[in-house]
C-alpha positions in Angstrom: -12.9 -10.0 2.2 -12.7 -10.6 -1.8 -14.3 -6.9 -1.9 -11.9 -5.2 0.3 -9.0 -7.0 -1.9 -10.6 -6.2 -5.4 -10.7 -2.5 -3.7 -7.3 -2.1 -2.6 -5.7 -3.3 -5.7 -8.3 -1.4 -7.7 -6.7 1.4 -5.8 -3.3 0.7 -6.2 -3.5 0.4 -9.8 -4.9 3.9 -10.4 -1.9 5.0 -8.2 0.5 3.2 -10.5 -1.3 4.6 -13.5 -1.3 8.6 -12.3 2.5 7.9 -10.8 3.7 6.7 -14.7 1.9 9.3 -16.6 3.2 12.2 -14.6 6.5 11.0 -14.2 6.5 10.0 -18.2 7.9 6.1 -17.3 6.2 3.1 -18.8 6.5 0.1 -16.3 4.1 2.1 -13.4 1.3 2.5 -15.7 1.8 -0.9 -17.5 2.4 -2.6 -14.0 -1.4 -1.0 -13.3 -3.3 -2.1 -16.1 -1.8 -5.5 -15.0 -3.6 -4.6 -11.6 -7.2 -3.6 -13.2 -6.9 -7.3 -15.4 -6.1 -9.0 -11.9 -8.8 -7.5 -10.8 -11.2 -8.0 -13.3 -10.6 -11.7 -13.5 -11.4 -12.2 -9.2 -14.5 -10.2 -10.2 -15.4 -13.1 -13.1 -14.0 -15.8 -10.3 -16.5 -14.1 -7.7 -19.6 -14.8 -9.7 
């Protein structure tokens, strides 16, 4: 379940990260780097 949910939001934050860059808007891309982090840190919890 952790896997799928690590995915998802792995997913998500790409989305946000292509979706600020084209459109030239900050909060999008900053909102997925905040994503990847989340991420990153259930991956260190998972271990």
């Amino acid at each position: 379940m952790k896997n799928v949910l690590l995915l998802i939001l792995l997913l998500i934050a790409v989305a946000m990260i292509i979706l600020g860059v084209k459109a030239s808007i900050l909060p999008p891309a900053l909102t997925g780097v905040g994503f990847i982090v989340i991420a990153l840190l259930f991956y260190r919890k998972k271990e």
